[in-house]
C-alpha positions in Angstrom: -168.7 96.9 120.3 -171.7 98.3 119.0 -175.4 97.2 120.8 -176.4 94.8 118.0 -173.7 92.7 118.3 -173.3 89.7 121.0 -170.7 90.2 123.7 -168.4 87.5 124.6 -170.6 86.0 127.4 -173.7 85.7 124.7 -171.3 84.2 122.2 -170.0 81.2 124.4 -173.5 80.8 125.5 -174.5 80.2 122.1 -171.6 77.9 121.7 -172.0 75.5 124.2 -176.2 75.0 123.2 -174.5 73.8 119.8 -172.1 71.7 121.2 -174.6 70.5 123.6 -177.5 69.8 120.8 -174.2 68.3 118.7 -173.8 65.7 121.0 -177.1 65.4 122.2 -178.0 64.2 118.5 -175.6 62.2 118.2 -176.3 59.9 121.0 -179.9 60.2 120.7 -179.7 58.9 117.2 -176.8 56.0 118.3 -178.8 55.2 121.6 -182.4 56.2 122.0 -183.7 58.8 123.7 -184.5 56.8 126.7 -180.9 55.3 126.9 -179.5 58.8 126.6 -178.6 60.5 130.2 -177.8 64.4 130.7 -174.4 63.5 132.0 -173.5 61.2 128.8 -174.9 64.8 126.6 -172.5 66.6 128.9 -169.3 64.5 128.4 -169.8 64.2 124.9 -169.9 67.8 124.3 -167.3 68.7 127.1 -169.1 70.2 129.9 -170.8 69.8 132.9 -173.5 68.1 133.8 -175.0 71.4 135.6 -174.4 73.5 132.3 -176.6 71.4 130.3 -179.3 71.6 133.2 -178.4 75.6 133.1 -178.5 75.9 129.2 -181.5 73.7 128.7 -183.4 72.7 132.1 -184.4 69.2 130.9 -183.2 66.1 128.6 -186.8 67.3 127.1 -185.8 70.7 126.4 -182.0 69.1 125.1 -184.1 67.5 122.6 -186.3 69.8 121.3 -183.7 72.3 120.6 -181.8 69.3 118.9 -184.8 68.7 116.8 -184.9 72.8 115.9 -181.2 72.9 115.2 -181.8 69.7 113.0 -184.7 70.9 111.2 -184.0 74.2 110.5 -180.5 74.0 109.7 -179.2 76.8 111.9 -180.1 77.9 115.6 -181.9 81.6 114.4 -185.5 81.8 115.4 -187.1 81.4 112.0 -190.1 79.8 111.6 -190.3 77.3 108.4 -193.0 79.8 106.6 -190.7 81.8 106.9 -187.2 80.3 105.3 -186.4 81.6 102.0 -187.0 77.7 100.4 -190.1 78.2 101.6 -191.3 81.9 100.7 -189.2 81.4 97.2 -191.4 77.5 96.1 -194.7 79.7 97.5 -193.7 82.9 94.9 -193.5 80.4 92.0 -196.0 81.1 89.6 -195.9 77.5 87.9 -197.4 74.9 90.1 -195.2 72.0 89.5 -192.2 73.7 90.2 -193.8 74.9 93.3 -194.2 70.9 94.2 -190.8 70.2 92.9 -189.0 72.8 95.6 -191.5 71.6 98.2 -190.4 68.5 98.2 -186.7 69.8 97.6 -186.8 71.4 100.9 -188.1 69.0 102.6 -185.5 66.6 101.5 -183.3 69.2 102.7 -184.8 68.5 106.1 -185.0 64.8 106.0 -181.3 64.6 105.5 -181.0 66.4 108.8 -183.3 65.5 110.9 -185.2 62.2 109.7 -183.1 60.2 112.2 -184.1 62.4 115.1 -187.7 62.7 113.8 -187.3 58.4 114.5 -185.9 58.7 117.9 -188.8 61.4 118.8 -191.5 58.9 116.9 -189.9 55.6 118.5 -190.2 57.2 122.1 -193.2 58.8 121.6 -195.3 55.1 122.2 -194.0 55.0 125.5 -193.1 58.4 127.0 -195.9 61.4 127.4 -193.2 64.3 127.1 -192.3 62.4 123.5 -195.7 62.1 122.3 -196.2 66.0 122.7 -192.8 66.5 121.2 -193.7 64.1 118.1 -197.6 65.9 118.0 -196.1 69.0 118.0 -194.1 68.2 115.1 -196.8 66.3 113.1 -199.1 69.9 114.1 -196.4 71.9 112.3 -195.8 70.1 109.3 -199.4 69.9 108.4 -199.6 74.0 108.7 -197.1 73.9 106.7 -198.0 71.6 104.2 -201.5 73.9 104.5 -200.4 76.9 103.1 -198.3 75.0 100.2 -201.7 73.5 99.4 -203.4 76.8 100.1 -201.1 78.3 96.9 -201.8 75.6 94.8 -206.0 76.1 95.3 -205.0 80.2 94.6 -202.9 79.4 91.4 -205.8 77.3 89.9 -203.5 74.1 90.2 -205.3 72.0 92.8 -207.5 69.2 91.6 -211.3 70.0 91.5 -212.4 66.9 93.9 -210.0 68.2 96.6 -210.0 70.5 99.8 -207.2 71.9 100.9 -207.4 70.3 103.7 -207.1 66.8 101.8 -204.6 68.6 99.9 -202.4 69.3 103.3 -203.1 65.9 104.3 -201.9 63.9 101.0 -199.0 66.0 101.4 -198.0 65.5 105.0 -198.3 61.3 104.2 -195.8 61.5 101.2 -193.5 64.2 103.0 -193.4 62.1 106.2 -190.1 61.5 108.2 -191.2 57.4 108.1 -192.0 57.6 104.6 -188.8 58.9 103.8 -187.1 56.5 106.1 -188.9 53.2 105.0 -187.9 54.4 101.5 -184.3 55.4 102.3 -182.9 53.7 104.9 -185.3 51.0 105.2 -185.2 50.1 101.2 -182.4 51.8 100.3 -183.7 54.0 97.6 -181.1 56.9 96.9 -181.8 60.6 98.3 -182.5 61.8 94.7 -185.0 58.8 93.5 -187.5 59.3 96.5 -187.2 63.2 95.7 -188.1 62.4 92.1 -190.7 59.8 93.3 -192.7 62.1 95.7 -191.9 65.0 93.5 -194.0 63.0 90.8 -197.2 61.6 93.6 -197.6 65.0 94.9 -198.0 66.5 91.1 -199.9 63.5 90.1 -202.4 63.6 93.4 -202.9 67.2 94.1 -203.0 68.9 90.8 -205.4 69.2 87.7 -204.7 67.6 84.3 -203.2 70.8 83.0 -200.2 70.6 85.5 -200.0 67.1 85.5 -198.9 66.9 81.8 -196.6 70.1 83.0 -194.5 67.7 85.0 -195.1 64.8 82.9 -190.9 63.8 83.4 -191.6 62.8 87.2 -194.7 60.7 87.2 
C-alpha cells in the first residue's frame, strides 16, 4: 500500500461519518433537529452511541457535516468556488449562460440539501448553535453569489444602476433554500419550472439590455 492511499482504519472511519450523516439527515429532516437525539443517529446508522460522540463530538457537529455532505454532494474538502460547476459557469464567456449554470448548480444543491437547509432555518429561531449554523450558511452563499456577480460586472454584463454588492444580494434572494421551498414543496412547481423561472429573474434583474434579449427564451 503506497502512502497516498488510506489504510483500512482511515477507510472505516470514513465509513461510519457517512453512515452517521446518512442517518443523521434522515431523521433531522423526518423529525427536527430538536427532536433528534445522538443515540436515535446512532441506531439508525448501526453504531454506538459513543462512536458518534467519537466521530463528531456533538449533535452540532453531526449536523454540520450533514449539511456539508448534503451541499456539496460528496464528503472531499472542496470549497463551492472551487467545484468544477462553479469554476466551469465563471469561465463562460457569455453571461446568460453563466446565469443559466448558476442557477443549474444551485438547483443541484437544493435537491440535496433544501430540506436540511429548513431544519437548520426552522431551529435557528430558537436555538444559538442553529442560528450560527444557519448565518454561517447565509455568509457563504452570499460570497458565493459575490464572485458570480463579480464576473458578470468584468464581462460588461451587469446592469449600469447596480453594485455588485446589489448584484450578490438579488441573487442570494432568488437562489434561497425558502425560495426554492415555498416554490417547490410549498406550491408545487416542478424542479425544472423554478430553474427556468429564476434562470429568467436573475437575467432579467442583473444584466444589461444586450444580455437580456440574449436569454430572451427564459424571461
Amino acid at each position: 500500500m503506497s502512502a497516498s492511499e488510506p489504510d483500512g482504519r482511515t477507510a472505516r472511519a470514513r465509513a461510519t461519518r457517512a453512515r452517521v450523516t446518512a442517518a443523521a439527515t434522515e431523521l433531522f429532516v423526518a423529525a427536527g433537529y430538536g427532536a433528534t437525539s445522538v443515540n436515535a443517529i446512532a441506531a439508525r446508522a448501526g453504531v454506538g452511541e459513543q462512536t458518534v460522540y467519537y466521530a463528531f463530538g456533538t449533535k452540532r457537529a453531526v449536523l454540520t457535516a450533514a449539511l456539508d455532505v448534503a451541499v456539496a454532494g460528496d464528503d472531499e474538502p472542496i470549497p463551492t468556488l472551487e467545484r468544477p460547476w462553479v469554476r466551469e459557469a465563471l469561465a463562460e464567456q457569455d453571461p446568460v449562460e453563466q446565469i443559466r449554470r448558476q442557477v443549474e448548480g444551485a438547483g443541484a444543491i437544493h435537491l440535496r440539501a433544501a430540506a436540511l437547509l429548513d431544519v437548520v432555518r426552522s431551529a435557528a429561531a430558537s436555538d444559538p448553535d442553529l442560528a450560527e449554523v444557519w448565518a454561517d450558511n447565509v455568509d457563504r452563499r452570499l460570497t458565493v453569489q459575490r464572485v458570480f456577480a463579480e464576473a458578470l460586472a468584468a464581462k460588461g454584463a451587469l446592469r449600469e444602476e447596480l453594485t455588485v454588492g446589489d448584484a450578490a444580494d438579488i441573487a442570494l434572494a432568488s437562489l434561497a433554500p425558502e425560495t426554492y421551498n415555498l416554490l417547490v414543496t410549498g406550491r408545487g412547481w416542478p424542479h425544472a419550472r423554478w430553474q427556468r423561472w429564476t434562470t429568467g429573474a436573475l437575467v432579467h434583474h442583473l444584466t444589461t439590455r444586450a444580455c437580456r434579449n440574449g436569454g430572451s427564451e427564459f424571461v
